[in-house]
C-alpha positions as CSV (number, residue, x, y, z in Angstrom):
1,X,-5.5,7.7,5.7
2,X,-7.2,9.2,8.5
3,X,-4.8,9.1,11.8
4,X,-1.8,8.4,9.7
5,X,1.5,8.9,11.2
6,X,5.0,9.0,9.4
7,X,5.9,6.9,12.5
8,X,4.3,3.9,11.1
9,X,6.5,3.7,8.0
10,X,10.1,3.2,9.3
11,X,10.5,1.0,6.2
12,X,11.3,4.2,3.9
13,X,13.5,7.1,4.2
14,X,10.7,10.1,4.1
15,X,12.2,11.1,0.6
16,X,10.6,7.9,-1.0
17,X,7.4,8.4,0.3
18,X,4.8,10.3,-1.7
19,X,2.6,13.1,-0.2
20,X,-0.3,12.0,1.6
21,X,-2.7,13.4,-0.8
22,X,-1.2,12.5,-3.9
23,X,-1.2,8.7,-2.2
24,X,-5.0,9.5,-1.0
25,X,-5.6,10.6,-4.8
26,X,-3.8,7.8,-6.5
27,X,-5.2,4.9,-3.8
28,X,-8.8,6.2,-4.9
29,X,-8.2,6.1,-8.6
30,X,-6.8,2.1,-8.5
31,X,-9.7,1.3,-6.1
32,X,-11.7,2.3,-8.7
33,X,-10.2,0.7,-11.7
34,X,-9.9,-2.7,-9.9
35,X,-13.2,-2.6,-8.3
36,X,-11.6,-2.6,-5.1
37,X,-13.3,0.7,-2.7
38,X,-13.8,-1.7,0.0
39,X,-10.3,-2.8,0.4
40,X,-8.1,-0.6,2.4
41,X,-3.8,-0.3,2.3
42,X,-1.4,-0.7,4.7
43,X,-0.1,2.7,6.3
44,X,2.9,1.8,4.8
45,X,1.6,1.1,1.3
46,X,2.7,5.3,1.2
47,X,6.4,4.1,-0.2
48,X,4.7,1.6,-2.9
49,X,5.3,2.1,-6.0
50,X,2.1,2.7,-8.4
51,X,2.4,-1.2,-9.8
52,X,2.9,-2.5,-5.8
53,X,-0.5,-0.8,-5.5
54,X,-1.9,-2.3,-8.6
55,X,-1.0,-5.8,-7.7
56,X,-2.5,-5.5,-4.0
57,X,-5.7,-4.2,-4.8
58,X,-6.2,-6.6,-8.1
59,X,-5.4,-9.6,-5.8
60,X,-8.0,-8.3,-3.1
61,X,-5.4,-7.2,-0.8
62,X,-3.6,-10.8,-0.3
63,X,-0.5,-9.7,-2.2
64,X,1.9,-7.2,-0.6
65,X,5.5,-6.5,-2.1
66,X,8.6,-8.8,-1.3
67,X,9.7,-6.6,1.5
68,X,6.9,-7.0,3.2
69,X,6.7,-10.6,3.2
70,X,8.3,-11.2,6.9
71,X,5.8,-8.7,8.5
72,X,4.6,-10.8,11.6
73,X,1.1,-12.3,11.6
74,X,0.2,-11.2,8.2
75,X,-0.6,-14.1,6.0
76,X,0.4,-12.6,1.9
77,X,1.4,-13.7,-1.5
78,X,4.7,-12.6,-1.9
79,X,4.7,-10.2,-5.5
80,X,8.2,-11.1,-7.0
């Protein structure tokens, strides 16, 4: 998360974002459990819920939540 910015994330109002280092924390800890330390996040993954998370790093990072589906120039698996 290193030169984050709550700029990046005009998806989410900052009250349904967690804290940086709780997100840092929790990132780490699915990495882990799905085998996944060399796949990074979005910026914006900061408003994911814990299962949004799950699902990206189990799919190797090609599945990003609905929402995200129109993001330009990003080829993803759509999580329903």
């Amino acid at each position: 998360l290193a030169g984050f910015s709550l700029a990046l994330l005009p998806r989410f109002p900052t009250s349904m974002l967690r804290d940086p280092f709780e997100h840092a924390a929790l990132v780490q800890r699915i990495q882990s459990e799905c085998f996944a330390e060399d796949i990074e996040p979005p910026a914006d993954s900061l408003g994911w819920t814990e299962e949004e998370l799950h699902a990206f790093f189990e799919s190797g990072g090609d599945e990003l939540p609905l929402r995200f589906a129109e993001t330009p120039g990003v080829p993803v698996r759509i999580i329903p």
